[in-house]
N, C-alpha and C positions, 0 to 999 in steps of 0.2 A: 846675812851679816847682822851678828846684834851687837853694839857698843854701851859700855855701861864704863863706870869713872871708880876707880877704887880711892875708897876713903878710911880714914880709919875706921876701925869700932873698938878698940878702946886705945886711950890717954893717959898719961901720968904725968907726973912730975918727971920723969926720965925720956918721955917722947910720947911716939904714940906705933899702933898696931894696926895695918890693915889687911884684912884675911884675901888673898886672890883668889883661892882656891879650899873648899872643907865640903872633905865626903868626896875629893873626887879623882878619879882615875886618872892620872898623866901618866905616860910613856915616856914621852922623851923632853928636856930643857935643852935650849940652847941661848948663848947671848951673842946678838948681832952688834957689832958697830956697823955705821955706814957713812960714807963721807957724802959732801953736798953733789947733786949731777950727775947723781946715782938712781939708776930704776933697781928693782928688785922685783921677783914675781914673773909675772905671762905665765900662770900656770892654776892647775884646782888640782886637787888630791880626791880621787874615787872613795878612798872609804875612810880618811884619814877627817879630820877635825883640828883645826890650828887657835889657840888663842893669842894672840900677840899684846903685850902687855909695855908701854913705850915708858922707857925710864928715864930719857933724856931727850932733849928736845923733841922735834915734829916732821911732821912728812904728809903725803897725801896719801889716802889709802884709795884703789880703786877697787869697783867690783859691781861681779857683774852674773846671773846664772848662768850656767854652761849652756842651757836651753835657747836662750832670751835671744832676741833676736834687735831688743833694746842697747844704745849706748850706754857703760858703765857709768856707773854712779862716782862720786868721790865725796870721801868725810878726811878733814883735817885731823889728824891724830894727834895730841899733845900730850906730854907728862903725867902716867896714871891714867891713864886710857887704855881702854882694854876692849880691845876687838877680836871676835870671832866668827872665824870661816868654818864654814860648815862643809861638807862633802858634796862637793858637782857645783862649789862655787870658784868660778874665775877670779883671780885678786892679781893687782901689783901694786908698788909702792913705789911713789916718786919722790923724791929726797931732796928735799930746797933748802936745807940744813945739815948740819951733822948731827946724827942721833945715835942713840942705842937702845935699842929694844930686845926681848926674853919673850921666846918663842915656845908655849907648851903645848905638847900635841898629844893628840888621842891618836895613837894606831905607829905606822913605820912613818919614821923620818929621823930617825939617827942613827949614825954612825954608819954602816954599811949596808946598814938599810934607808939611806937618807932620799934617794932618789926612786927608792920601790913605786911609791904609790903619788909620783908627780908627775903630770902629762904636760907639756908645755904648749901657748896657746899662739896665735898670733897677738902682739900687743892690743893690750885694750886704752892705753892712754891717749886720747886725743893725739894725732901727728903733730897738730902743732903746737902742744906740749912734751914731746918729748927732747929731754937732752941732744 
């Protein structure tokens, strides 16, 4: 998992510009709404790569190696936050808000190839945190 904050890089008098992506290969976008009480996830993508970029409110993001024999981790996701899953990592997302987040992904995950390369896991979220 790396998380990094987008910001702008340039400003005007009109607003301002911040690049999420230059120079790089995306496959597929999609924009998630999610309502509060909501998990999303129990799952990694074998060869796939996901960046999730949070445009409205927040969520918990977990995760965890496919390998690891360790309890998942969890990072608060907030607005302009930008997380990426890398391939043979476990993630889910728990929703203590209503948000919306823009999912770009390196390899299959849209449209009818949405489900190719997603294996589903036994939850990782703590049981008693789950909804």
């Amino acid at each position: 998992m790396e998380l990094r904050r987008i910001v702008p890089v340039y400003e005007d008098k009109r607003g301002a510009i911040a690049d999420v992506f230059y120079k790089h290969q995306i496959d597929h976008v999609a924009v998630i709404d999610t309502l509060p009480g909501s998990i999303r996830g129990n799952h990694y993508h074998k060869q796939s790569t996901q960046h999730v970029l949070v445009t409205k409110g927040s969520f918990e993001y977990w995760y965890r190696s496919l390998d690891s024999r360790e309890p998942a981790q969890c990072v608060i996701l907030r607005e302009f936050d930008l997380v990426t899953t890398p391939p043979g990592e476990v993630h889910a997302m728990r929703m203590t808000e209503a948000n919306q987040f823009i999912v770009f992904s390196e390899g299959l995950r849209g449209g009818q190839d949405y489900e190719a390369d997603t294996f589903r896991t036994e939850p990782i979220i703590p049981e008693h945190l789950r909804f």
